[in-house]
N, C-alpha and C positions, 0 to 999 in steps of 0.2 A: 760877242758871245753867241755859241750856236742856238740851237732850238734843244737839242738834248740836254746841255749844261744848266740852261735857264728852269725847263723841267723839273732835272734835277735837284735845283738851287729850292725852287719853290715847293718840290716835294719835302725834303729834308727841314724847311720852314713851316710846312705843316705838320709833320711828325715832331717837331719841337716845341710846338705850339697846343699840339693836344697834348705833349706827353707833361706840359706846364700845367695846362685847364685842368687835367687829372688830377694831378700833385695837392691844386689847388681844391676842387671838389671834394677828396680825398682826406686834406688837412680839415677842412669847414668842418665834414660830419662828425668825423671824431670828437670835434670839440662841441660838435649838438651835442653827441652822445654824453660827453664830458655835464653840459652844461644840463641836462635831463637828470642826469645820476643826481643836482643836486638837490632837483624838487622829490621830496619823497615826504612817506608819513612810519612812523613808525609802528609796527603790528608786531611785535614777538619779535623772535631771531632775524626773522629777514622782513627788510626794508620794503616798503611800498614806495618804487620811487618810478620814474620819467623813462630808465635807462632803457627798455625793449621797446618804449617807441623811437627814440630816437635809433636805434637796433631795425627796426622794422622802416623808418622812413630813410637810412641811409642805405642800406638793401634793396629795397624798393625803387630808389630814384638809381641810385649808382649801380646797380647790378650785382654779379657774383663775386668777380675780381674784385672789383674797387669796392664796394660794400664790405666785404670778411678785411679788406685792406684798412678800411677806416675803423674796424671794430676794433682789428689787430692792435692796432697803432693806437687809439683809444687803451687798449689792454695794457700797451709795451708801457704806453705813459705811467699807467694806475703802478704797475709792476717796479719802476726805478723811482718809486716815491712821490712822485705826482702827485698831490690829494685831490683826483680827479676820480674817486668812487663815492660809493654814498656816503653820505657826512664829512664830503671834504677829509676824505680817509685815500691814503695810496701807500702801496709797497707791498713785499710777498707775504706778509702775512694777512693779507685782505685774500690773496689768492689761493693760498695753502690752507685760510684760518676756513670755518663751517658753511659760509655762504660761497667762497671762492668757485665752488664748482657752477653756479651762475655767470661769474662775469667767462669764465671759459666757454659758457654755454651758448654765450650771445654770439662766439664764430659759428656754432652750429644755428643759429637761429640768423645769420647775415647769411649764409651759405645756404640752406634752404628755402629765403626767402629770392636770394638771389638767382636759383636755379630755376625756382618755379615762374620768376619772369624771364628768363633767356628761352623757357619753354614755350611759354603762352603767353608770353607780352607782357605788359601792366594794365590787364584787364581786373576791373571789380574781381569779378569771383577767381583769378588766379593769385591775385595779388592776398585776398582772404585765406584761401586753400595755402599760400608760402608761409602766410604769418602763425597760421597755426598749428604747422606741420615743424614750423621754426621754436615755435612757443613748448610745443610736446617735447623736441628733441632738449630743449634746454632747461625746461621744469626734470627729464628723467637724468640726466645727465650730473643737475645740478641737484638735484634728490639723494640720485645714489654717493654724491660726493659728502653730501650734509649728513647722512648715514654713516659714512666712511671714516667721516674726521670726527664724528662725537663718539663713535667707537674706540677710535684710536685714544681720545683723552680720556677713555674710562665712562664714560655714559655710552652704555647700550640702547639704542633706540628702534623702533620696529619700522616698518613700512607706513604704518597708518598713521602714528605719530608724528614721523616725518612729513610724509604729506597735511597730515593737520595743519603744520605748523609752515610751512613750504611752498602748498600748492592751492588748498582748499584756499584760505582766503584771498587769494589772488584773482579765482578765475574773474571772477565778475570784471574786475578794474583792470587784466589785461586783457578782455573781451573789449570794452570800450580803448581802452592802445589798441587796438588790434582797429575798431572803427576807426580812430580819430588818424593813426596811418595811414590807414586806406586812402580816407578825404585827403589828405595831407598831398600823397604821392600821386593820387588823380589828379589835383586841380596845380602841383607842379610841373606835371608833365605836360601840361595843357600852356605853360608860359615860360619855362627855363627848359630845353632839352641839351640830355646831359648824352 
């Protein structure tokens, strides 16, 4: 066997071999994410639960691709009935029902998170600045969806309502997801590099 074939042999052995380690990183988060959704407290319409840290620490380790990939596929499960949302609840009507516009929001919250480390690394303050830039687009996103659909079934609801019920009592507890991330994804990357 020449020197170019053997090359070849063992390049094609490592791109088979990261595109495994991926699949497999990729599969794990989702099922953080999964297994997050199912510590929650109940506050009103929408759940106080785990699922934007595990959102936050599979973004933060895994990056932009692979992070929106594991959220995805976390979502596609929820979506074909899975009872991998909060309360061991899955299917489209978890997605289309009042809070649905959350779990869509968590791509935009993997995808901001994601970007701001391909930008600035998995530094402390970049990795804070993704998660809350992640946490904004998915509270508005996920606001004007819970607007949307209590509309749609005949309850009108305003802006400040909504966020009453949506945003306000969150911040504080996804301030702390938002620390306990951070530690999470520093003292990771410090012993598994992904």
């Amino acid at each position: 066997m020449d020197t170019s074939t053997r090359e070849n042999n063992e390049s094609s052995r490592s791109k088979s071999h990261k595109l495994l380690m991926d699949s497999i990183y990729v599969a794990m988060f989702a099922a953080v994410i999964a297994v997050c959704s199912q510590i929650q407290l109940p506050l009103g319409p929408v759940p106080f639960t785990l699922q934007t840290l595990g959102v936050f620490t599979a973004a933060g380790m895994l990056g932009t691709k692979r992070g929106v990939l594991s959220t995805l596929i976390y979502i596609l499960i929820g979506a074909v009935g899975i009872p991998v949302f909060a309360g061991f609840s899955g299917g489209l009507g978890c997605i289309t029902g009042p809070t649905g516009g959350y779990i869509i929001g968590f791509l935009l919250t993997a995808l901001a998170v994601g970007l701001m480390t391909k930008l600035a690394g998995r530094k402390v303050w970049s990795l804070v600045v993704g998660m809350v830039a992640g946490l904004v687009l998915c509270y508005a996103f996920g606001t004007a969806w819970f607007i949307f659909v209590n509309g749609q079934n005949g309850t009108a609801m305003d802006l400040a309502t909504a966020l009453g019920y949506c945003v306000i009592p969150f911040l504080i507890p996804d301030a702390a997801k938002i620390a306990v991330a951070v530690i999470l994804v520093n003292r990771l990357d410090k012993i598994v590099k992904l």
